[in-house]
C-alpha positions in Angstrom: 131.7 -119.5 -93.1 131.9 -123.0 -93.5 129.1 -124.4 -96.3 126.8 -126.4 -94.3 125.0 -128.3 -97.7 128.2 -130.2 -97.1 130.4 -129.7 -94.7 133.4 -128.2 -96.2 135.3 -125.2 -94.5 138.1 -123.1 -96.3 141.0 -121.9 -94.2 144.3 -120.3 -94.7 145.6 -123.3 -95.0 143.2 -125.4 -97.4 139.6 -126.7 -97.4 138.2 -129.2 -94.4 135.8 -132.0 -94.8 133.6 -131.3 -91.5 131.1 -134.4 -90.2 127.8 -133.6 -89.1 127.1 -135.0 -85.5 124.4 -137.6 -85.0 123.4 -136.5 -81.2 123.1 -132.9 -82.3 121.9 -132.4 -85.7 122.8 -128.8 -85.7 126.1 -129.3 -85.2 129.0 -129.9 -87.2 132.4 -131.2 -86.3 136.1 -130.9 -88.1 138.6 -132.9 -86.1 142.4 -133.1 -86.3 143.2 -130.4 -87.8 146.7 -129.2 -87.9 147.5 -126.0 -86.0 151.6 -126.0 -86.4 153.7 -128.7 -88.3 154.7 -131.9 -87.0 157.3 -131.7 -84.0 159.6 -133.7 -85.5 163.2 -134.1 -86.6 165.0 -130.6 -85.9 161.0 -129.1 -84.6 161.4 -131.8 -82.0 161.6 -129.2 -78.9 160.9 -126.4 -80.9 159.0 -123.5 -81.1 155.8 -124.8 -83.2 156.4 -124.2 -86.8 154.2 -123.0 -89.3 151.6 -125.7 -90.9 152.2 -126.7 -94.6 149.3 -126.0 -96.8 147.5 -128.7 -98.7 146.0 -129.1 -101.8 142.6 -130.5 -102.2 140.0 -131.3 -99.3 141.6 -132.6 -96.6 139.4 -135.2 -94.8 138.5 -133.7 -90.7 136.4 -136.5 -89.5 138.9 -138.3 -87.7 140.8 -137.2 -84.3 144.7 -136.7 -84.8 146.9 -139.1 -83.1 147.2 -137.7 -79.4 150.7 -136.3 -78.7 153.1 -138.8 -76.6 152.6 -139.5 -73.8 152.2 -142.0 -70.7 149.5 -144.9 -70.4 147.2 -145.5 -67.9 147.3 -149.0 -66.1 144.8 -150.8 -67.4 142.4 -151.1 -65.0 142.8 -148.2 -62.9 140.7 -145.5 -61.8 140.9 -143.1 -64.3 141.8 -145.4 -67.3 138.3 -147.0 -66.5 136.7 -143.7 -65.8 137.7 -141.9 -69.0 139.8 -143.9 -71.4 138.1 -147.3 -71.9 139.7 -147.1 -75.7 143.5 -147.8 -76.4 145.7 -144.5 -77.0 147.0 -143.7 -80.4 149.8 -142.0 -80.6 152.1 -140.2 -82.8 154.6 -137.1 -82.8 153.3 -136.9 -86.3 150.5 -135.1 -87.1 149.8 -134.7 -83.2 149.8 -131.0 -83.1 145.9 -130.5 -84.1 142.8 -129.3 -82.7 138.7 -129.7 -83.2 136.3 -127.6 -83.9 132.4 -128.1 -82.9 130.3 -125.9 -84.7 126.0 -125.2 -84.4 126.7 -121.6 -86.2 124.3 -121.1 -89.3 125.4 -118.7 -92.4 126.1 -115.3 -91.4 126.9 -116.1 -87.7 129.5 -115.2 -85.6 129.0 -117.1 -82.3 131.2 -116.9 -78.6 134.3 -119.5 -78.8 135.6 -121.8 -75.9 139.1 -123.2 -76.1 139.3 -126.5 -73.9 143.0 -127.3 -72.3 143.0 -130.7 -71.2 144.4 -131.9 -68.1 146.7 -135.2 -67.3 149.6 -133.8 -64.9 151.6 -132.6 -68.1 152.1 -136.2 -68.5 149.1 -137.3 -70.5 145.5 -136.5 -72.0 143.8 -135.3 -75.5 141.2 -133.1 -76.8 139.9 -136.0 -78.4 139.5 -137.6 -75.3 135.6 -139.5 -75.3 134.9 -136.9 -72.0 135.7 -133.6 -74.7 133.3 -134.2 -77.5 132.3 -131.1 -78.1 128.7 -131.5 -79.6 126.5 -131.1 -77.0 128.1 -128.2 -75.2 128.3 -126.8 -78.8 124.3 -127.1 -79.5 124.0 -124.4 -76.6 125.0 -121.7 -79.2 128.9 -121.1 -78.9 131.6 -122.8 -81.1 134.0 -125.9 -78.7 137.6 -126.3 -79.4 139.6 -128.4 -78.1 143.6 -128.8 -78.5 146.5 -131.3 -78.3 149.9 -129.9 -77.2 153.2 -131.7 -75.9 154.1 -133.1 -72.7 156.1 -134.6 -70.7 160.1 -134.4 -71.9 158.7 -133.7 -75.0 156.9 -130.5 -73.8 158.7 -129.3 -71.0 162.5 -130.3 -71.5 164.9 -127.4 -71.4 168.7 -128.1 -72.4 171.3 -125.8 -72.6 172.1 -126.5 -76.5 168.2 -125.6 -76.5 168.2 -122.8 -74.8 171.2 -121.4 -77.2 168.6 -122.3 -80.1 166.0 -120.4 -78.3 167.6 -117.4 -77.4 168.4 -117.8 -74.2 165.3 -119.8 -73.3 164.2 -123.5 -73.3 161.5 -125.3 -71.6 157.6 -124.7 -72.2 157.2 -125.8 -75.4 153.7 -127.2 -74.4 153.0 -123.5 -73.4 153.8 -122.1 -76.7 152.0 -125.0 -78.7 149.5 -123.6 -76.6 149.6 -120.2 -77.8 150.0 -121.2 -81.3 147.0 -122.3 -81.2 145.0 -119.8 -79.6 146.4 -117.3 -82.2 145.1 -120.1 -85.3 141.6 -119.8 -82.9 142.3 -115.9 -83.7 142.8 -116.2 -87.8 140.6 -118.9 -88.3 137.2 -119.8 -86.8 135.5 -117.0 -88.6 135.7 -120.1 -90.8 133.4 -122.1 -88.4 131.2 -119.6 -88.0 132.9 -118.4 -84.5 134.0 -114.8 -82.9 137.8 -114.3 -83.0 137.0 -111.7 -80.5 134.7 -113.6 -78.0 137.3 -116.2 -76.9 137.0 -117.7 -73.7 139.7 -120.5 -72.6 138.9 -123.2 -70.2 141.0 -126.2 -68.6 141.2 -128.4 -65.5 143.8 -129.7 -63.5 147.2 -129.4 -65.6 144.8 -127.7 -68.0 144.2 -125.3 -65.5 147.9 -124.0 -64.6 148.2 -123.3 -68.4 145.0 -121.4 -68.3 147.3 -119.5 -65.5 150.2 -119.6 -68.2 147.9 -118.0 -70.8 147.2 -115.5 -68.7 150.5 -115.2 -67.4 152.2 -114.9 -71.0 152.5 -111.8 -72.3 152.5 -113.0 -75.8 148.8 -114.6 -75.2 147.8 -111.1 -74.5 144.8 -110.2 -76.9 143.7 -114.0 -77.9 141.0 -114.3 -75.4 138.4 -112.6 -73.1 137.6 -114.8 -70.6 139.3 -117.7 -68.6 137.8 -120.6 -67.0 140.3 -122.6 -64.4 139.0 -126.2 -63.0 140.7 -127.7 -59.8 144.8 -126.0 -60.4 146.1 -122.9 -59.9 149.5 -122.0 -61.2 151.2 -120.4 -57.6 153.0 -122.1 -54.6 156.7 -123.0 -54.6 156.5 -125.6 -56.8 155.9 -123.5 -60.0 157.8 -120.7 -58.2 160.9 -122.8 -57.8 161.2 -124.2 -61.2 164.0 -122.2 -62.9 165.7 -122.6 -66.6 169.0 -123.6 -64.6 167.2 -126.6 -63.0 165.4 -127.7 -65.9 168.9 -127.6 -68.1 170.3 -129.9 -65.7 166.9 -132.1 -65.8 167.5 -132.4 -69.8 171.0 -133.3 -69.3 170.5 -136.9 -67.2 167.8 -137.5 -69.7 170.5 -137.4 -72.0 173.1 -139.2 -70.2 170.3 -141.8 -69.3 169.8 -141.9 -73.1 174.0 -142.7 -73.8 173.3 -139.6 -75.9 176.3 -137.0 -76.7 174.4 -134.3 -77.5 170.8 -132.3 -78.6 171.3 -133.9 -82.1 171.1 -137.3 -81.1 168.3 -136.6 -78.3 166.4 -135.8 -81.4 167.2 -139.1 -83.0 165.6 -141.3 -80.0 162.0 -142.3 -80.3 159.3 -141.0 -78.3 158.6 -144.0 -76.6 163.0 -144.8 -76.0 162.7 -140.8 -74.4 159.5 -141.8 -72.1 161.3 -144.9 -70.7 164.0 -143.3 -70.1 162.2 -140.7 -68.4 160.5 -143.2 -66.1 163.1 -145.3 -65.5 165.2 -142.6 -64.4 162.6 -141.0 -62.4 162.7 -137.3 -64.1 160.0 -135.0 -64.1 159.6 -132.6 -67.1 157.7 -130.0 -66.3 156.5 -126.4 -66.6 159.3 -123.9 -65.8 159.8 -119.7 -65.3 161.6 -119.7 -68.3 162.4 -115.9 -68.5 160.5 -115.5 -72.0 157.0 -117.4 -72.1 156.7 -117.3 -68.7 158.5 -114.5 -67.6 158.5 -114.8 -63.7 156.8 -116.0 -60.8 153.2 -116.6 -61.0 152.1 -115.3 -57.9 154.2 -112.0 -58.2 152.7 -111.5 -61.8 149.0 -111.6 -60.6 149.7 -109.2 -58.0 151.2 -106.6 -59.9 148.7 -106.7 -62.1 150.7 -107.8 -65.5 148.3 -110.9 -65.8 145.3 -110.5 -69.0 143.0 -108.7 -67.3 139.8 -111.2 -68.1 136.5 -112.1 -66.1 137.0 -115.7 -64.8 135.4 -119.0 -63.3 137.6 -120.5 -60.8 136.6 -123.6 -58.4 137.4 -126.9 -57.8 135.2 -129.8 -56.7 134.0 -130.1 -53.7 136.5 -133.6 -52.2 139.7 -133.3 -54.9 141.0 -136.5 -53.5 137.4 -138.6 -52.1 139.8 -141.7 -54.1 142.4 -141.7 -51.3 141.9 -145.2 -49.5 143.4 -145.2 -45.9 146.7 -146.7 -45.2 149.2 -147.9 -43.0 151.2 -145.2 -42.9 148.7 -142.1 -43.5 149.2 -140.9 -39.9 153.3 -140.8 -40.1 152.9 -138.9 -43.6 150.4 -136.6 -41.9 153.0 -135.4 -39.1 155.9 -135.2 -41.9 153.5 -133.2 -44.1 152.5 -130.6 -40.9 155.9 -130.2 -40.6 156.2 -128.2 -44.3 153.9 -125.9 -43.0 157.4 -124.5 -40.8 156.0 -121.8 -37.9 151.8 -122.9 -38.7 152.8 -126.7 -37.7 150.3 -126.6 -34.9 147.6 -124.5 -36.9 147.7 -127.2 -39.4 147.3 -130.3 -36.9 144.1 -128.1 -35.4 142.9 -127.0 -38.9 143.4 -130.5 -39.7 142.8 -132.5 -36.9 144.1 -136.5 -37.3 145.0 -138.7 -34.3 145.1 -141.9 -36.3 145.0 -143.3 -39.9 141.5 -143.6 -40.7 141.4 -139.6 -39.9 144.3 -138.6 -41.8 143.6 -140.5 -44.7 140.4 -138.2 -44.6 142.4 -135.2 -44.3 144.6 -136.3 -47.8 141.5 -134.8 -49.6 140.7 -131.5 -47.2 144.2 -130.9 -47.8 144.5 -130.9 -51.2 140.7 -129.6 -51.4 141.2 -127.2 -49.1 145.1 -126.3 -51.1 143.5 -125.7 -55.0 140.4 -123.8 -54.1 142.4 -121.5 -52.3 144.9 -120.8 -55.6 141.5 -120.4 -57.1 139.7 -118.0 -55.0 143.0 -116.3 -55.2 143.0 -116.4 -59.4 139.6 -114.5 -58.7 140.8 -111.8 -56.3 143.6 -111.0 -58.7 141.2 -110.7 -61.4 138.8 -108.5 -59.6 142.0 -106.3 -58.3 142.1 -105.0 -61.9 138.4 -104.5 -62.2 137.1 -108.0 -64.0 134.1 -109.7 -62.9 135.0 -113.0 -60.8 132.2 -116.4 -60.4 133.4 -118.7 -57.9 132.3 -122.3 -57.6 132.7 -125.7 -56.1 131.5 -129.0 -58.1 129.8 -130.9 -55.2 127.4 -133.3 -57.2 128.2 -136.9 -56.0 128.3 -139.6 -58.4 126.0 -142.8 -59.1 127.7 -146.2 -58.2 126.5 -149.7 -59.9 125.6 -151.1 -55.9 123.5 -148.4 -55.0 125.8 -146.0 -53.3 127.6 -142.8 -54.6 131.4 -141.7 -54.7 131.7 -138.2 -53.8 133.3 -135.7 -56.3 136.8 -136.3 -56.8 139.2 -134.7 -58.9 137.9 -134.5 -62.9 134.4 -135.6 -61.5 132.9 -132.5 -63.2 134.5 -133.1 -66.9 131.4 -135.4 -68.4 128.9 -133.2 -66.3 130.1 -130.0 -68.3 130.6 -131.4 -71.3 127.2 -133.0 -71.6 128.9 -136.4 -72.1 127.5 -138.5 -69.5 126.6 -140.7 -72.1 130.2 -141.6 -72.7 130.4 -142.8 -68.9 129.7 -146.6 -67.9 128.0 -145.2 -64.4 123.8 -145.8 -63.3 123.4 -142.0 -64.4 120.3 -140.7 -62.5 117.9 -137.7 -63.6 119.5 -135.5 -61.0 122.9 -136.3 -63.2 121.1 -135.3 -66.6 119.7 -131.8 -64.4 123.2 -131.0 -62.9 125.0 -131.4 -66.7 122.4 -128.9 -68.2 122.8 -126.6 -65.3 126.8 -126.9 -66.0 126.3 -126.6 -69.2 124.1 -123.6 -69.7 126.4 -121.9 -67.2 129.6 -122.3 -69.3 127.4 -121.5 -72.3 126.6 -118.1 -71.5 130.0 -116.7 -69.5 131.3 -118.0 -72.9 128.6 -116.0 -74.4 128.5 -112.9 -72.3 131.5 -113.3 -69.9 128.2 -114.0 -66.8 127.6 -117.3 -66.4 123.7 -116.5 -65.4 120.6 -116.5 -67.3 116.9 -117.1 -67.5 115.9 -120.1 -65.3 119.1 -120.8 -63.9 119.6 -120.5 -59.8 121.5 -116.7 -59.7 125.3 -117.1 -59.7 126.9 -114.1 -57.3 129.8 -112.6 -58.5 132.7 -113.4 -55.8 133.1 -110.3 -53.2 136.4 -110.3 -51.4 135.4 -111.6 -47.8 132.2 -113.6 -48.7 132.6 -116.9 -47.7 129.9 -118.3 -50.6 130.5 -119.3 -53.5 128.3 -121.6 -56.4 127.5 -125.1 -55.6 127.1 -126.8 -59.0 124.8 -129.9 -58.6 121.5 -130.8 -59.3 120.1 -128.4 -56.8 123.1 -125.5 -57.4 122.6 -122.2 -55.4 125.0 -119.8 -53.3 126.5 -122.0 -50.3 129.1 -121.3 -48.1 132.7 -122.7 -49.3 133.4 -125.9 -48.7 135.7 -126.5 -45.2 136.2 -122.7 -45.2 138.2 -122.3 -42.2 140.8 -124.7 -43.8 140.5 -123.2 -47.0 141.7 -119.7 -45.1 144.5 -121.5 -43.9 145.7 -122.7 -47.0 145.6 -119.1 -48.6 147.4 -117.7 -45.8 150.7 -120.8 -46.7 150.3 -119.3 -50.4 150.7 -116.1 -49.9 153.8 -116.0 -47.3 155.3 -118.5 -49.6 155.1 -121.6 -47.1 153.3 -123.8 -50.1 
């Protein structure tokens, strides 16, 4: 247990220098520190190596560098929303984690392990929205990781895969796991549970809380599982195999002029992102054969998944940012097409005669898609007897003029997080009552593995054929699911493989 007088926690691997947080008192945070060695030189797409230990105090006030990775434009939606403040980035020292901690001496409190999101491509647990000190102060220990992306995370090569075994790829899932298993053999430290671990991500961080659960070698590191708007089955995690992903690293080494794995490792981070742009690659999670082992959506229905209780939603209008244009009627009929023999069902599920109407249906689309992968993450789980919560985020969102923006995807991340104050939006008191719903919620699952609890509207668990689930908002209660009919639909593309 860390000594609270002043801050200091003794790991494995040294003594911490913690900070105590202004907002909440009672809690005290250690940031950036190192969960596996720095990914670089010959650990540059490698397994995550072993951190050196250090002498001394080492100072854990500061965030790490965030791993690599692509920058928003300036100005756009979710650069304004969530980054205001420039990136910093390093390979260096990258590979860390924080710790939020309220726990006093003798305490062993309920941990939750926050995955960002960021489309594999970008995003940090020190990002302004994951501070973890107010969701802390409700009486469970917040962690929150960094891990590699992008070619950097997900390139496979065959002089890699020779390296590895016979497996490349998914090196942001095994960063991952490393450090869910330092979560295991160290936040006693903090005051935390090794065995009441829950994991928890959105979007990109969601798919790998499918990939923890999917990994076999994940098994026995947590207890419960949270997923937030992404679920990890449909053809296009189905589809990604080593062989394709081999021949993905190669043109980014030919784009590169490089001859080989040795001088791939020699380029920059920022030379290997250009390239990757320029080029127009995409690096990204694979079934590798040995961290992920096969198909996701054949894995949950055998049963070989962790068998944990879960949360699994998604907000109530994924994409309520899709503006209308010119040619949203044309992409439309193209996209009914994918759906092969259910064209038809598709046009009547989702009925569009013109542009305004199908650049409406862009969101039920995608709304409609990732709440089905996540009813489906709960069925799987309650197949092998764990207790599923299901949920959709439909609290709107204050704007400066007077009007609100419905909730769009990562709408729910400042709510849950208590971080509203982080936020440049006219937050209202119905804002502050649905962020202290959220948060008391996520509090206890973490704490009890049921998200309910004195004075809170009762959360249902999810029955197989109910057609309710938890409407988080300032007034949250058991609703029917949001555009159900369509939601069906999608479900039905998953399962026969049409998605």
């Amino acid at each position: 247990m860390f000594e609270k007088t002043n801050g200091i926690a003794k790991i494995k691997d040294g003594k911490l220098q913690g900070l105590k947080c202004t907002r909440n008192p009672s809690v005290w945070a250690f940031l950036g520190i190192p969960y596996a060695d720095d990914p670089v030189g010959e650990n540059r797409w490698r397994a995550p190596q072993p951190v050196k230990p250090w002498d001394g105090v080492r100072d854990a006030t500061h965030y790490a560098p965030d791993c690599p990775q692509v920058t928003l434009p300036k100005g756009s939606f979710y650069q304004v929303e969530f980054y205001p403040n420039e990136k910093v980035m390093n390979e260096a020292g990258s590979l860390a984690l924080n710790v939020w901690t309220p726990a006093k001496a003798g305490e062993a409190l309920p941990v939750l392990v926050w995955i960002h999101g960021g489309a594999f491509r970008e995003g940090s647990g020190g990002a302004l929205q994951f501070i973890g000190e107010t969701l802390a102060a409700k009486g469970i220990v917040v962690v929150t990781i960094n891990y590699r992306m992008g070619a950097l995370g997900f390139m496979a090569h065959p002089e890699l895969t020779r390296e590895g075994g016979g497996a490349s790829g998914n090196y942001a899932f095994m960063d991952q796991i490393a450090a869910l298993q330092w979560v295991h053999d160290n936040i006693a430290d903090f005051g935390g549970d090794p065995a009441k671990v829950t994991i928890d991500g959105q979007s990109a961080g969601s798919m790998s809380v499918s990939a923890m659960m999917a990994a076999e070698q994940a098994k026995g590191l947590f207890r419960g599982a949270i997923g937030q708007s992404a679920a990890a089955f449909g053809r296009q995690m189905a589809n990604a195999t080593l062989a394709d992903a081999e021949e993905m690293g190669l043109k980014l080494q030919e784009a590169l002029g490089c001859k080989n794995l040795a001088q791939l490792r020699e380029r920059t981070p920022q030379e290997i992102m250009d390239a990757t742009d320029e080029h127009g690659l995409w690096f990204r999670p694979i079934v590798d054969g040995k961290v992920i082992s096969e198909d996701y959506l054949s894995r949950f229905a055998s049963g070989a998944q962790s068998h944990v209780s879960v949360i699994m939603g998604a907000t109530s209008d994924e994409d309520a940012l899709h503006q209308t244009q010119e040619d949203d009627y044309a992409n439309y009929l193209a996209e009914a097409k994918n759906f092969g023999k259910y064209e038809e069902e598709f046009k009547r599920v989702f009925p569009a005669a013109n542009n305004e109407e199908a650049g409406r249906a862009v969101s039920w689309v995608r709304t409609a898609r990732t709440f089905a992968g996540m009813r489906m993450t709960a069925q799987f789980q309650m197949a092998q007897g764990c207790d599923a919560y299901l949920y959709s985020f439909t609290q709107n969102l204050p704007c400066p003029d007077g009007s609100t923006l419905r909730p769009f995807h990562s709408a729910e991340l400042v709510y849950q997080f208590g971080t509203l104050y982080t936020g440049w939006r006219p937050w209202r008191e119905e804002d502050l009552a649905a962020s202290e719903l959220m948060m008391r919620y996520w509090a206890n699952f973490v704490s009890t593995g049921d998200p309910n609890g004195e004075g809170l509207p009762v959360w249902e668990k999810h029955a197989v054929g109910d057609g309710r689930c938890m409407h988080l908002c300032a007034n949250a209660g058991m609703a029917g699911v949001p555009r159900g009919e369509q939601v069906d639909f999608m479900e039905k593309c998953i399962r026969e493989g049409i998605l």
